[in-house]
BALOBA-1460 file (C-alpha; in Angstrom, 3 decimals):
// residues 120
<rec num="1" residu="x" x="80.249" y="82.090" z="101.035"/>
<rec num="2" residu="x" x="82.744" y="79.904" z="99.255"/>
<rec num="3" residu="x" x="83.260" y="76.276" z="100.436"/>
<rec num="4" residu="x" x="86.703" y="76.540" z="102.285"/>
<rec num="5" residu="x" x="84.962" y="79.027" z="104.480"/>
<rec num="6" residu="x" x="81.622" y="76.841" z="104.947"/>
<rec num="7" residu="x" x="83.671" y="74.128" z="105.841"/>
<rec num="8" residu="x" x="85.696" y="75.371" z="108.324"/>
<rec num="9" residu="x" x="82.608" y="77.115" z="109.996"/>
<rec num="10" residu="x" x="82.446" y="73.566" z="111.283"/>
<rec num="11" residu="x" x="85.868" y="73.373" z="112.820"/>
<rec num="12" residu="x" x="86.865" y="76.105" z="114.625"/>
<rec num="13" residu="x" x="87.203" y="80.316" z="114.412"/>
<rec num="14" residu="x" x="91.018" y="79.490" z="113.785"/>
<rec num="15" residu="x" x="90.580" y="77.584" z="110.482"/>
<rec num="16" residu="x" x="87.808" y="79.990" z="109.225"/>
<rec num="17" residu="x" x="90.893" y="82.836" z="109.782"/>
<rec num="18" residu="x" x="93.108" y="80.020" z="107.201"/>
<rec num="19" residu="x" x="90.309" y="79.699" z="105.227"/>
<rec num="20" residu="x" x="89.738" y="83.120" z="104.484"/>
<rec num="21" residu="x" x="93.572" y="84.783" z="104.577"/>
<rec num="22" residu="x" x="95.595" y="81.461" z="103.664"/>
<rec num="23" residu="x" x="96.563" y="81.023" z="100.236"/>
<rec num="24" residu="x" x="99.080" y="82.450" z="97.877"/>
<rec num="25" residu="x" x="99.590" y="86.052" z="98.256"/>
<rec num="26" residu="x" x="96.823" y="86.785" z="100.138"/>
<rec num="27" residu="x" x="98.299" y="88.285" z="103.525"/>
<rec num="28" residu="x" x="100.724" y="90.329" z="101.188"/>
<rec num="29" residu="x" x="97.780" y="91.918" z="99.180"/>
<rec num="30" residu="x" x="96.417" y="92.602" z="102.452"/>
<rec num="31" residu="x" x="99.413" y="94.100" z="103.514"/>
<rec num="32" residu="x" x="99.513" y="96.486" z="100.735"/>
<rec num="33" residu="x" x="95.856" y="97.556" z="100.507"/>
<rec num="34" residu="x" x="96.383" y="98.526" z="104.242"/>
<rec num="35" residu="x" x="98.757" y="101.533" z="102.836"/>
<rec num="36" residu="x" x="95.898" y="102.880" z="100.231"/>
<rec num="37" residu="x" x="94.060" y="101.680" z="97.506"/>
<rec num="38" residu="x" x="96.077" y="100.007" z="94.353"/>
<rec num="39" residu="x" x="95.087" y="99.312" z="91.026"/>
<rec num="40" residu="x" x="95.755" y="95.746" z="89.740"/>
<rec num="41" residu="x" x="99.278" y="96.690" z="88.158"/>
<rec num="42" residu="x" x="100.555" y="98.041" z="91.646"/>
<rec num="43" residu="x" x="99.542" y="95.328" z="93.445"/>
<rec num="44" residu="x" x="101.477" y="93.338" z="91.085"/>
<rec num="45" residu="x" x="104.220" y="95.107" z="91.191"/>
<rec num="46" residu="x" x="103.959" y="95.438" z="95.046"/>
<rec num="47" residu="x" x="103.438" y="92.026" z="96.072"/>
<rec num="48" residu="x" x="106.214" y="90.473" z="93.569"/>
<rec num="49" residu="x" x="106.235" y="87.645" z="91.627"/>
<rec num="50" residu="x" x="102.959" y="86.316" z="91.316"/>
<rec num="51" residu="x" x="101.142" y="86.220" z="88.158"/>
<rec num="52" residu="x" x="98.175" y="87.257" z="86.797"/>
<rec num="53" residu="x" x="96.105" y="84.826" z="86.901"/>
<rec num="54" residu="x" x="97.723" y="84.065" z="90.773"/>
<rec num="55" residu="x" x="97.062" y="87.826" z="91.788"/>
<rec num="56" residu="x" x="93.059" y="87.488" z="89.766"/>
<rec num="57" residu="x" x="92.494" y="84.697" z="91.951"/>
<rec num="58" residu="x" x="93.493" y="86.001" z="95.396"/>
<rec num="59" residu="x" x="91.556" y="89.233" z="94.631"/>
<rec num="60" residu="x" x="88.173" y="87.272" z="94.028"/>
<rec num="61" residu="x" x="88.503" y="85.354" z="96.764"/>
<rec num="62" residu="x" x="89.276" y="88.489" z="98.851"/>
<rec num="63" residu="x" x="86.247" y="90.050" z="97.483"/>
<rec num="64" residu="x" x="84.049" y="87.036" z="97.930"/>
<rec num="65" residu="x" x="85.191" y="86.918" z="101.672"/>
<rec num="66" residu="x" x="84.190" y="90.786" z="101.911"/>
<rec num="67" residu="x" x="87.686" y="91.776" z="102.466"/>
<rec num="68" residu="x" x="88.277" y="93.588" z="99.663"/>
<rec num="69" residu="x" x="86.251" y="95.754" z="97.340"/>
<rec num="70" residu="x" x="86.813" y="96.127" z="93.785"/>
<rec num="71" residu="x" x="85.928" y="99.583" z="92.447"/>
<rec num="72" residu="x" x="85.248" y="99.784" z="88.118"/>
<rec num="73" residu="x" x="84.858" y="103.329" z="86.755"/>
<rec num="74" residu="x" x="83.578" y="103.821" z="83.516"/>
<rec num="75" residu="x" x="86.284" y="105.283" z="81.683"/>
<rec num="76" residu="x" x="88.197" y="104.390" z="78.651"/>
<rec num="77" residu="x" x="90.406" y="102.621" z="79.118"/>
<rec num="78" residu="x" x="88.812" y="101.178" z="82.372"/>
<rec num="79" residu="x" x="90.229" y="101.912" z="85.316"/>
<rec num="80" residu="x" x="89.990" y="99.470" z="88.112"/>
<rec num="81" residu="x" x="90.962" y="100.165" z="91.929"/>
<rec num="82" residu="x" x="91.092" y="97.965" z="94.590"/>
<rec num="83" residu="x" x="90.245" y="98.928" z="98.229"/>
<rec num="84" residu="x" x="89.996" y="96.812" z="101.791"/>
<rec num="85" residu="x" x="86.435" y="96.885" z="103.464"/>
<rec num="86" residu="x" x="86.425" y="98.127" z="106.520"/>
<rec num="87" residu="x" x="86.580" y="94.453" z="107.803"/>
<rec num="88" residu="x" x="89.468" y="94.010" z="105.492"/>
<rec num="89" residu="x" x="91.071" y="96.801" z="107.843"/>
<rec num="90" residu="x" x="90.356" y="95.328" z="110.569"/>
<rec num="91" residu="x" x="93.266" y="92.799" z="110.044"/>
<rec num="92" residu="x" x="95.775" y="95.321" z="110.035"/>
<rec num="93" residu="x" x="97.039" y="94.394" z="113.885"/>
<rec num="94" residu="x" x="96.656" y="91.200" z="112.862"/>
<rec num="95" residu="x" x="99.142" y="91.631" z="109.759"/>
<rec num="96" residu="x" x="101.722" y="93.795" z="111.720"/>
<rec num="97" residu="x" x="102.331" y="91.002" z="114.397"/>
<rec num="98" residu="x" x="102.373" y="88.006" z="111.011"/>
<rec num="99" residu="x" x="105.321" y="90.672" z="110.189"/>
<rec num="100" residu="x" x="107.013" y="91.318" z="113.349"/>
<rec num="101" residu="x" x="106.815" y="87.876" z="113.850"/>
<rec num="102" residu="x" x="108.441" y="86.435" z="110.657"/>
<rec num="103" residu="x" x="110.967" y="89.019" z="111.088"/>
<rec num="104" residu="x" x="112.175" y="87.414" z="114.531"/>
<rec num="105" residu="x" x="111.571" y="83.868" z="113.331"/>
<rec num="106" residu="x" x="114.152" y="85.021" z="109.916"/>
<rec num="107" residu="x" x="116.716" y="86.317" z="112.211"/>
<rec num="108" residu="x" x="116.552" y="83.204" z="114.480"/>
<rec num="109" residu="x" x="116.851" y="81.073" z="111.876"/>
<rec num="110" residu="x" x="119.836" y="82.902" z="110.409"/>
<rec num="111" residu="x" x="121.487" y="82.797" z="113.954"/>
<rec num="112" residu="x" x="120.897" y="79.226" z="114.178"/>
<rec num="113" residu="x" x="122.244" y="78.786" z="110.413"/>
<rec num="114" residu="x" x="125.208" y="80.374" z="111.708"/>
<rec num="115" residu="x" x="125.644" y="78.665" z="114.530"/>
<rec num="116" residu="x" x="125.477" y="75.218" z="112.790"/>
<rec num="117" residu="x" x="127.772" y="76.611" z="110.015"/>
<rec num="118" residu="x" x="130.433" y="77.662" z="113.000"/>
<rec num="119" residu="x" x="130.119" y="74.405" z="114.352"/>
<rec num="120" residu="x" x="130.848" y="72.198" z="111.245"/>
């Protein structure tokens, strides 16, 4: 278990949830893998722009965490896919409400934007 996770153990379920999914591009790998299993490349191209070393990271930590799995077949050249467990599933209601929420909070925002634009 890394030490984010250990540590909030100690706090509460809510900050083991942070522990585990925050970070950068985490939900949005998450997000993806939910769709099928990608291959580092995809994901890359998926998620955006996030680096290598960025997208490296999230993945280990992922797999660490035993959300996702990281299949290696031995071909030449090697061919590496990457696949959520089936507790890395499990967040897929969780993901489509993060979604359908930050689509409601964008177009709020914009609407208040707007507003305060009118109003100048």
């Amino acid at each position: 278990m890394r030490d984010p996770v250990r540590a909030a153990l100690d706090v509460c379920p809510v900050e083991v949830s942070i522990a585990v999914l925050g970070g950068a591009w985490k939900l949005s790998v998450v997000r993806y893998l939910l769709t099928r299993t990608h291959r580092f490349g995809e994901l890359q191209r998926a998620v955006g722009e996030v680096t290598p070393r960025t997208l490296t990271r999230a993945l280990r930590e992922l797999e660490t965490d035993g959300i996702v799995t990281r299949t290696v077949y031995p071909e030449v050249p090697p061919r590496v896919e990457y696949s959520l467990t089936e507790l890395g599933r499990s967040l897929g209601p969780v993901v489509d409400w993060l979604e359908q929420w930050g689509e409601s909070y964008a177009k709020t925002q914009a609407t208040l934007s707007s507003d305060a634009t009118l109003g100048d």
